[in-house]
C-alpha positions in Angstrom: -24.6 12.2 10.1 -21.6 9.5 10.1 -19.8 9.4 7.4 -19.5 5.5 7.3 -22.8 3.5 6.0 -22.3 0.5 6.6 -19.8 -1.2 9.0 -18.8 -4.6 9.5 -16.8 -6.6 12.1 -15.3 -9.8 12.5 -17.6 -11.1 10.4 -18.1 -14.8 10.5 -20.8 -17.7 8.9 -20.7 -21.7 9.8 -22.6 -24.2 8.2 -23.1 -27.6 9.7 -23.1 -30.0 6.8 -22.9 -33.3 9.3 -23.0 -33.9 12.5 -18.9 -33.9 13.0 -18.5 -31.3 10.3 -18.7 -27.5 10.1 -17.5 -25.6 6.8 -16.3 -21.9 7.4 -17.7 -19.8 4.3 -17.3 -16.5 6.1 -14.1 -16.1 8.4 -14.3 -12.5 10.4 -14.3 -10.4 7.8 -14.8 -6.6 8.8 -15.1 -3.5 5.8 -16.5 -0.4 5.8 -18.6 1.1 3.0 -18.5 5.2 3.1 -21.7 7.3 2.6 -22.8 8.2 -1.2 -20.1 5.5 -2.6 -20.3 3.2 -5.1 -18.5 0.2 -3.5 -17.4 -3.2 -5.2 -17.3 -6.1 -3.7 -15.6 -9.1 -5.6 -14.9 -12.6 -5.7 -14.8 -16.0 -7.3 -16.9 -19.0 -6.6 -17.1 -20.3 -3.3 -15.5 -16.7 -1.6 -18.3 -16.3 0.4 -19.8 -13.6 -1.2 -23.2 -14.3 -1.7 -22.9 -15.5 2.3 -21.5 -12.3 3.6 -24.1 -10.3 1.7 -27.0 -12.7 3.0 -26.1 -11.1 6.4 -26.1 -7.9 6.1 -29.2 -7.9 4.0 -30.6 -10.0 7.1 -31.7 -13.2 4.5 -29.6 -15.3 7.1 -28.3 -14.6 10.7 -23.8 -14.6 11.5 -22.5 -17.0 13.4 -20.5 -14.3 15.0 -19.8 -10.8 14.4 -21.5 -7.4 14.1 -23.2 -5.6 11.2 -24.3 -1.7 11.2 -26.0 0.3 9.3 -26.1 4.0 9.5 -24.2 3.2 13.3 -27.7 1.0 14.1 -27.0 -2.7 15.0 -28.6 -4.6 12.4 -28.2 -7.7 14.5 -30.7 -5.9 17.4 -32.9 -4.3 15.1 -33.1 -6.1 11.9 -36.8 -4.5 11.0 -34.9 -1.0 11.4 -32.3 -1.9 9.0 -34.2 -3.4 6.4 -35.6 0.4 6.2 -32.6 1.5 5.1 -31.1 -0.8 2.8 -33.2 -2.0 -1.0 -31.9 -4.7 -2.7 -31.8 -6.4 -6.3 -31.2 -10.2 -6.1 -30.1 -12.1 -9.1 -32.8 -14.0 -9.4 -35.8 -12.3 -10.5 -38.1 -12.6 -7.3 -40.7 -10.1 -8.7 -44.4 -11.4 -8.0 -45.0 -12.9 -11.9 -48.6 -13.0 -10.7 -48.9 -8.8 -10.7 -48.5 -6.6 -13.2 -45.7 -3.8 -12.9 -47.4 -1.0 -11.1 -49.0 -3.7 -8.3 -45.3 -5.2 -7.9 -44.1 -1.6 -7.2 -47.4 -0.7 -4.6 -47.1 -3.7 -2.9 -43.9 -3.2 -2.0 -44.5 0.3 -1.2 -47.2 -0.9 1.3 -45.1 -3.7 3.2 -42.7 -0.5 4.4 -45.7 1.3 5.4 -46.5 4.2 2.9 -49.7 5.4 2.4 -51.6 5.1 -1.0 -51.1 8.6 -2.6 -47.2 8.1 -1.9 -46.8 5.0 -2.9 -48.8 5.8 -6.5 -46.9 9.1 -7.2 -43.7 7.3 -6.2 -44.5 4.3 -8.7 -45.9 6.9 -11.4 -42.0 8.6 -11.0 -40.0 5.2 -11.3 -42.3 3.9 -14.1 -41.9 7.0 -16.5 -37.8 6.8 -15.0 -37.0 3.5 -15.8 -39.2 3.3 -18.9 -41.7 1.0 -18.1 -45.0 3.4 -18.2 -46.4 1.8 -20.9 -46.4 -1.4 -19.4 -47.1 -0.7 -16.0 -50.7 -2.5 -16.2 -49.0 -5.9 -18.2 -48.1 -9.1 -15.5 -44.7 -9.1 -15.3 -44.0 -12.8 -16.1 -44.3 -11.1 -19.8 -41.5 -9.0 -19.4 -37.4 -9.7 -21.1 -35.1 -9.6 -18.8 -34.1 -6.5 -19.2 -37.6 -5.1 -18.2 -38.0 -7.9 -15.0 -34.5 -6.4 -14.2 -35.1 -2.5 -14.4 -39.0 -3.3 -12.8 -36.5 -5.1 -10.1 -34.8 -2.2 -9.4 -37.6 0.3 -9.2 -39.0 -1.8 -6.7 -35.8 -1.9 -4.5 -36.1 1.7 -4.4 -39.7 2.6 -4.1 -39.2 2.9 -0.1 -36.2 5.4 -0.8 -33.4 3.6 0.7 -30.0 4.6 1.5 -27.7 1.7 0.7 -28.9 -0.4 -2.0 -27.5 -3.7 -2.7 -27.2 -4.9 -6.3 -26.0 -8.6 -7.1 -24.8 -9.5 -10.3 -27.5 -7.0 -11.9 -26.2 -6.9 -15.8 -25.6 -10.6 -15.4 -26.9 -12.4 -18.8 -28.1 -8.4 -20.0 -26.8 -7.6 -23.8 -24.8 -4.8 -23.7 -27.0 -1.8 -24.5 -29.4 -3.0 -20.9 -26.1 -2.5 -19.5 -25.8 0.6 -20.4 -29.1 1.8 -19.7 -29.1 0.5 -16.2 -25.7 1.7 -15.0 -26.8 5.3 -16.3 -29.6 5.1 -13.5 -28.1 3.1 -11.4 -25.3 6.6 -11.4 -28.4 8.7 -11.5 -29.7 7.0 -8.2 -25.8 7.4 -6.9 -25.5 11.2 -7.7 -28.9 12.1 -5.5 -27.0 10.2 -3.0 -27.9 6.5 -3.0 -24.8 4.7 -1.5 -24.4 1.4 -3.9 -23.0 -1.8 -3.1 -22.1 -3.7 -6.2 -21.5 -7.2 -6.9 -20.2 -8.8 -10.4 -18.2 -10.6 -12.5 -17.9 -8.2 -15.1 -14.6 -6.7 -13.9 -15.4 -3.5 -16.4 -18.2 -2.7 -14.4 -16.0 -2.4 -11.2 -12.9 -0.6 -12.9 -15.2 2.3 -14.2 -17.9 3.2 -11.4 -16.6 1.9 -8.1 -14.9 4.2 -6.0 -13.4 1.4 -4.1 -13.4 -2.4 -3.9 -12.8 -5.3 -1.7 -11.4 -8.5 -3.1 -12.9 -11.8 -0.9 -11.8 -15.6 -1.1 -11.9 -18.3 0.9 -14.3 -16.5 3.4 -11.3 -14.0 3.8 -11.1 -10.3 2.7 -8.0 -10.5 0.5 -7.9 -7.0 0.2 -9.9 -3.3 0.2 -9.1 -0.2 -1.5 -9.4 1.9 -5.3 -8.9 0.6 -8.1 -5.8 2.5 -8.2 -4.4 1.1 -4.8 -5.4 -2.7 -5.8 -3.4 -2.3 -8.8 0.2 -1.5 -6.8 -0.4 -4.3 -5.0 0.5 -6.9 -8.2 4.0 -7.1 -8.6 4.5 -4.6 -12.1 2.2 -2.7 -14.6 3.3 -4.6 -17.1 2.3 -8.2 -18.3 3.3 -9.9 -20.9 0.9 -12.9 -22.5 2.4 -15.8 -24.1 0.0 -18.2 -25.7 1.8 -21.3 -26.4 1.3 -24.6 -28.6 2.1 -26.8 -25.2 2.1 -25.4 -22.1 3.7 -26.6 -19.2 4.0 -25.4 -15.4 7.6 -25.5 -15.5 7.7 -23.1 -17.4 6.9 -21.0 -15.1 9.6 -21.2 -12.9 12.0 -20.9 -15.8 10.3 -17.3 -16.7 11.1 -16.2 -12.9 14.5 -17.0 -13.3 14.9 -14.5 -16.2 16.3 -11.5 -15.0 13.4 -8.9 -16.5 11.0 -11.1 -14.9 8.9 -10.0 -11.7 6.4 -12.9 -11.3 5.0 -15.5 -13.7 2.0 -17.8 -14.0 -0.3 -19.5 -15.7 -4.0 -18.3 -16.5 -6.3 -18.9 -19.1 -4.2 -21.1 -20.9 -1.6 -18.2 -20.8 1.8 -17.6 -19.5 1.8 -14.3 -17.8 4.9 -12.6 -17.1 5.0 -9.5 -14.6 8.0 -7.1 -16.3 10.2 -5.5 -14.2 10.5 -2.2 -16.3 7.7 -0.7 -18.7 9.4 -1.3 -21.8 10.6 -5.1 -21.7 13.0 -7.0 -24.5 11.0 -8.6 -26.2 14.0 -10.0 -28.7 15.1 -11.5 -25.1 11.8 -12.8 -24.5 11.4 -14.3 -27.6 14.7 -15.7 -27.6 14.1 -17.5 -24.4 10.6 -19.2 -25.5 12.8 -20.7 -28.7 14.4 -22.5 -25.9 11.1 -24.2 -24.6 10.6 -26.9 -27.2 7.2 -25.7 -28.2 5.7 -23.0 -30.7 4.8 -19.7 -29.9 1.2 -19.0 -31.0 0.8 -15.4 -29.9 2.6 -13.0 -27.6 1.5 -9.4 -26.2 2.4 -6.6 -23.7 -0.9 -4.9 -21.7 -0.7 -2.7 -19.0 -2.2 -4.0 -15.7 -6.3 -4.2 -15.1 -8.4 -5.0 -12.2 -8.9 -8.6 -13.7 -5.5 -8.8 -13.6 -5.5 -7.9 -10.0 -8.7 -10.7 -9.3 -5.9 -13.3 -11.2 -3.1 -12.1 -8.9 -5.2 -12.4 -5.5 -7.1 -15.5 -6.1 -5.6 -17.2 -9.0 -9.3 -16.9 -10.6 -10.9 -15.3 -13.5 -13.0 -12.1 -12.9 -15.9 -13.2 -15.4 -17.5 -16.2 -14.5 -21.6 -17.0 -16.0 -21.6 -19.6 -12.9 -23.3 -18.7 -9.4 -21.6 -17.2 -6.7 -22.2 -18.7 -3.4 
């Protein structure tokens, strides 16, 4: 059995939005995702996330390119592939018309399974994901944290190997969080291979053993968490919040001779430090020389988020869609 899950090559996606213009939302991007991992993939709005996941899920067919899963061209036998892979949209697309145990049979059925499997296998994901008391109730009843654990049952119910989840804690408090990463590392730990997306650059930092970074239809850049971090400039960033901020600044904080890299994020002036324990007397001596007032200043070690910020200028969280 390959050790590689899913593979993908020179990915690419065109849309025609007029007759003389094409945009490029996907431009040949090619990852591999390992067997039993819990892979991240990341990026803003507009990267061509959502896109690039539409293929290999076979919602919508490449322009160019090759997708496999489990060394099977999804591109020649999409029906095949679909075996294989469960996925957990961000909408909630369960049938509000059912209750939770039909949802979960009717699924079941549409890959093929016979009766008494399908009804011992929704009786096992029920009691699981703590929905066996209202496994006769319609669904459209259900909070979000219920459509989204019934959502995920489902996905699973034909026992896939790679399942896709996008953006699932997305508008969940944090204790539905909680609940649904512990299963989600259950599923991962009896071998599901996971492929994560999410804004929530936490989520990423803790569980993934390794994440790609997209923008601009491009993969920016693929490893652990670990590896991603070397790539910004220090460990070491220091936040100045001013009372005026202004870009120039900017280039006057690269000039300083502690100074790595600066910009601006969040209303912030970040400075990448050289060494791990900066001056801060120099520091603050040099923002007395800005003509504006220091509102807060602070020295963090390096995070994924920060490593989002440093590849595509963007915020990790973001409540908006990701296309």
């Amino acid at each position: 059995m390959s050790e590689i899950i899913l593979k993908v090559e020179n990915l690419k996606k065109e849309f025609l939005l007029s007759k003389d213009r094409k945009i490029k939302a996907v431009k040949g991007i090619s990852f591999e995702v390992k067997r039993g991992e819990i892979f991240g993939f990341l990026g803003p709005n507009g990267a061509g996330k959502s896109t690039t996941i539409s293929m290999i899920t076979t919602q919508q067919e490449p322009t160019s390119g090759r997708i496999y899963i489990d060394e099977q061209s999804l591109l020649e036998n999409p029906a095949l592939a679909r075996r294989k892979i469960g996925v957990v949209a961000q909408h909630n697309n369960l049938d509000r018309g059912l209750t939770a145990r039909e949802n979960l049979i009717y699924h079941a059925k549409y890959f093929g399974m016979d009766d008494s499997t399908a009804n011992k296998r929704a009786n096992e994901y029920l009691e699981k994901f703590g929905l066996k008391d209202r496994e006769n109730d319609y669904v459209r009843g259900f909070s979000g944290g219920m459509a989204q654990r019934l959502k995920i049952a489902r996905a699973i119910m034909h026992n896939p190997d790679i399942l896709f989840l996008d953006e699932p804690t997305t508008g969940l408090d944090p204790s539905y969080r909680t609940v649904l990463w512990d299963q989600m590392l259950a599923l991962n730990k009896e071998g599901t291979t996971i492929f994560l997306t999410t804004h929530y650059m936490e989520e990423p930092e803790q569980l993934c053993d390794r994440i790609a970074i997209v923008d601009q239809g491009e993969l920016k850049a693929i490893g652990t968490v670990e590896e991603l971090k070397n790539l910004i400039p220090t460990t070491n960033i220091i936040s100045i919040k001013l009372a005026n901020l202004d870009k120039g600044f900017v280039e006057k904080a690269k000039a300083l001779p502690e100074v790595e890299n600066a910009t601006i994020q969040n209303d912030l002036l970040l400075l990448y430090m050289k060494h791990e324990h900066p001056d801060f007397n120099q520091i603050l001596e040099w923002v007395k020389t800005l003509n504006t007032t220091l509102l807060n200043i602070s020295l963090s070690t390096s995070t994924l988020d920060d490593v989002f910020i440093y590849l595509t200028g963007k915020e990790g969280i973001n409540n908006g869609e990701n296309k």
